[in-house]
N, C-alpha and C positions, 0 to 999 in steps of 0.2 A: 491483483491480476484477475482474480474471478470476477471485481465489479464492474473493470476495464471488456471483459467479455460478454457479459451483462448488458451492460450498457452497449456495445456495438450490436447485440441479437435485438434489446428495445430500439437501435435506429434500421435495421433489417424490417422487422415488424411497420414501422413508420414508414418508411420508402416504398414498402407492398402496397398499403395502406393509402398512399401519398399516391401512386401510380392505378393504385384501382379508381381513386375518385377521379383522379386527370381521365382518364378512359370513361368513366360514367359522365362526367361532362363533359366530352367534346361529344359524346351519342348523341346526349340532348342536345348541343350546338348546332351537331347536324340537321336532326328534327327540326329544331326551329328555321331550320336557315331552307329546307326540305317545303315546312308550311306556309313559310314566306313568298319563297319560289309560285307554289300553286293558288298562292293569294292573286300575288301581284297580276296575272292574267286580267282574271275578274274584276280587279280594282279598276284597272285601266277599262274594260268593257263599260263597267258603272259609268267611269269619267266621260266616255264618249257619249254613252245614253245623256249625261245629264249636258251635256255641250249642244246636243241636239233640241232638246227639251228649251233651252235656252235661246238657241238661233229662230226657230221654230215660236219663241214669245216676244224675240223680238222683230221677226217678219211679220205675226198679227197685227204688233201694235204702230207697224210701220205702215202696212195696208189701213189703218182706221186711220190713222192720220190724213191717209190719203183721201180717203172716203170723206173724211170729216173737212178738210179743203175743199170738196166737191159740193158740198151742204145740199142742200133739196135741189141743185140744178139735174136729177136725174129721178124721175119716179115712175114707178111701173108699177100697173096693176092686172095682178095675173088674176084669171077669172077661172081658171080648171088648174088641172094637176099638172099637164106635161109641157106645154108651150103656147098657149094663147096669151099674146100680151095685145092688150087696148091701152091707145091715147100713152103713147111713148113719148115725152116733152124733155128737151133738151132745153 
């Protein structure tokens, strides 16, 4: 009988025990799921920077292609800083 009661106070102890950890990690589940939350904004902010960055390399290399079907049929020689252009040949 004493070991019988015994034994139920060590599965008492174990259920406190069992129930304080459950509670200690579902805090940090939160946390994590709390950091994840304030990540994902910015991740997504990144994603469109680098989507831009992208469009953005391949509109350059789209205009040089352009340019470069155009070959020397266009030359201009500017002789000042703002807008004099001489001998404009098509």
């Amino acid at each position: 009988m004493l070991q019988l009661s015994g034994l139920r106070f060590e599965l008492l102890i174990l259920l406190d025990l069992l129930l304080d950890l459950i509670s200690k990690l579902s805090l940090h589940v939160l946390n994590g799921f709390n950091t994840l939350i304030c990540v994902f904004p910015q991740l997504v902010g990144l994603g469109v920077k680098a989507l831009l960055v992208i469009l953005f390399l391949l509109n350059v290399l789209a205009l040089d292609d352009l340019l470069g079907l155009l070959g020397n049929s266009v030359e201009l020689h500017v002789h000042c800083s703002f807008s004099e252009i001489e001998n404009l040949e098509l």
